[in-house]
N, C-alpha and C positions, 0 to 999 in steps of 0.2 A: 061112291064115297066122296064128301067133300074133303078136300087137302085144304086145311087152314094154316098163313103163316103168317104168326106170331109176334108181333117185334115193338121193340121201343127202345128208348134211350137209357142207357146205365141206371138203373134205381130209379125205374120209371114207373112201378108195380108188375113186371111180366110174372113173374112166381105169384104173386097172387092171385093175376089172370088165369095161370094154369091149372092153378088150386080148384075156380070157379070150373076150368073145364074138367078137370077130373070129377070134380062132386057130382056132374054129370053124366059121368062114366066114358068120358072122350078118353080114350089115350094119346098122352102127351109126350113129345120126344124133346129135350131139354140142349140146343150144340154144344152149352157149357159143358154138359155131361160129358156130350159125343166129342168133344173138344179132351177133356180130361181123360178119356178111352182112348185119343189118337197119342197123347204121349205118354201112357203110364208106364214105368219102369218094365223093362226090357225091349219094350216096341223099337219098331226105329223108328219111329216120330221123338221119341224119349230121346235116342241116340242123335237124332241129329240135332234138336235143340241144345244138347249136354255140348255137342261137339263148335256149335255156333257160337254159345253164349257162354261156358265155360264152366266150371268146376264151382263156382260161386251159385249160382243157380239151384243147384240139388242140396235138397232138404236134410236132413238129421236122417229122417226114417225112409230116405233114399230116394223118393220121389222128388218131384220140382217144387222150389222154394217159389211161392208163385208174387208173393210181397218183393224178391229179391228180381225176380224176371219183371216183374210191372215197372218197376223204377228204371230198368234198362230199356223198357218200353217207351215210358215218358219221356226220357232223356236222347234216344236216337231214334228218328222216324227210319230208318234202314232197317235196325231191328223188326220194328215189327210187322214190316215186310215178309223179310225170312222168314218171322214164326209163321205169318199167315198163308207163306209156300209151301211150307210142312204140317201145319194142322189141318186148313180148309180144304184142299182134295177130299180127304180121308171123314172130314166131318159130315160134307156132304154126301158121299158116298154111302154112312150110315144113315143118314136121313131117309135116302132114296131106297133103302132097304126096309127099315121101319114103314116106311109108308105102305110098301108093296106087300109085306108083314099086314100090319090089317086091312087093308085091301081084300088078300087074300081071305080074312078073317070074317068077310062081310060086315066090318063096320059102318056103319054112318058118316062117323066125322072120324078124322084124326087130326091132330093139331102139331105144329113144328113148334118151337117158341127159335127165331133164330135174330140173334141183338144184330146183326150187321146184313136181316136181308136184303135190304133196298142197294145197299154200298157193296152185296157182292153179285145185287142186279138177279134174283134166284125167283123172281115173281113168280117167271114161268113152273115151276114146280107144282103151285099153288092153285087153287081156287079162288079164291078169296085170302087177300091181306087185309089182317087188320092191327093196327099202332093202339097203343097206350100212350097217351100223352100226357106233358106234366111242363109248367111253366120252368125254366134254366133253373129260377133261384130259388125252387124248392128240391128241386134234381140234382144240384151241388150241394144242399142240405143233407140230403139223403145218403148222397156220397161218401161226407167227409166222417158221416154219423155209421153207416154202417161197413166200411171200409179203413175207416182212421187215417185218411189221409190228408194232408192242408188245405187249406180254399184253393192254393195254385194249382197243383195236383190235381185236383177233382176240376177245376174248369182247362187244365192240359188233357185229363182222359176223352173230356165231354169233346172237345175239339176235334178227336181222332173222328168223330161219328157225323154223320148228317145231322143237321140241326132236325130241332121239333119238327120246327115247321114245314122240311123237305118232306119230313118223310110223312106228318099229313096230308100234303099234296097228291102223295104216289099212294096211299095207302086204301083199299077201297071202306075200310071200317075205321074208325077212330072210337077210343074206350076215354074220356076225359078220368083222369087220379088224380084232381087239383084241391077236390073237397072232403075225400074222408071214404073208406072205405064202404060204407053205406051205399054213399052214390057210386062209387063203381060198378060194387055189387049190381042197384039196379039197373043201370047204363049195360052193367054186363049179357042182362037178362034178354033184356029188349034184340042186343045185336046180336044173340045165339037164335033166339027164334027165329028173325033175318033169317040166319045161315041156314037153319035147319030148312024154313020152308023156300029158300030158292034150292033145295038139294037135287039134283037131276033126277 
């Protein structure tokens, strides 16, 4: 089975990457998700962010206010430290389960989508990486538009990450999302069959 991982910059297209690889019938495991599974209310991933960050963070419907945790993000690099002590064990861990999941399943491909592989160095997981990439000042567009947050905001989030062009560097596939989802689409086309036919 090929292990593909995922990844790009905040609102760089990865969900719609992932789209392409489901319509293929890949299954896709999402960290955001596995990220939201390590702290949902009663966990103690839940417990210890409530315990860290405080009483302001937990939402109406009793989960985590995640607009009220981002802003304590932006504003103290410590924070999100701790949060990444207490989410990322546990996100990877379900990664490395999923994958083993179809593995076992006799799939083909499975795919990771993970925004911060390169920056928590998880290559070795993988088969093949491949990045979505996207010029800054359409990726702060992207940001501010499907987020709501200010230009400052969105180029403070974008700084938490490896620029574009690191994680080009390290990435063995590159997907260009500068022109329109048309050419992704076929950009996307072209790098599956890649993966498929170096498959072991």
């Amino acid at each position: 089975m090929v292990r593909v991982g995922l990844t790009g910059g905040a609102a760089s297209g990865k969900t719609t990457v992932c789209r392409f690889f489901r319509e293929q019938g890949v299954a896709v495991s999402i960290a955001d998700d596995l990220a939201r599974e390590a702290v949902s209310p009663g966990s103690p991933g839940f417990d210890a962010v409530v315990a860290w960050f405080g009483d302001g963070v937990v939402a109406e419907d009793g989960g985590l206010d995640r607009p009220a945790l981002r802003r304590q993000l932006i504003s103290d690099p410590e924070a999100r430290r701790v949060l990444e002590s207490i989410v990322q064990p546990e996100v990877i861990r379900l990664m490395e389960a999923f994958l083993c999941a179809e593995g076992a399943k006799g799939a083909e491909m499975a795919v990771c989508e993970v925004p911060l592989l390169f920056e928590l160095t998880l290559e070795a997981m993988f088969d093949v990486t491949l990045h979505v990439g996207v010029d800054r000042d359409t990726q702060c567009a992207r940001l501010m538009n499907r987020d709501g947050v200010t230009e400052d905001e969105a180029s403070r989030l974008l700084a938490l990450q490896l620029s574009d062009a690191e994680k080009r560097g390290r990435a063995d596939w590159v997907l260009e999302n500068t022109q329109g989802l048309l050419e992704l689409k076929a950009a996307f086309y072209k790098v599956f069959d890649k993966i498929i036919k170096k498959k072991p």
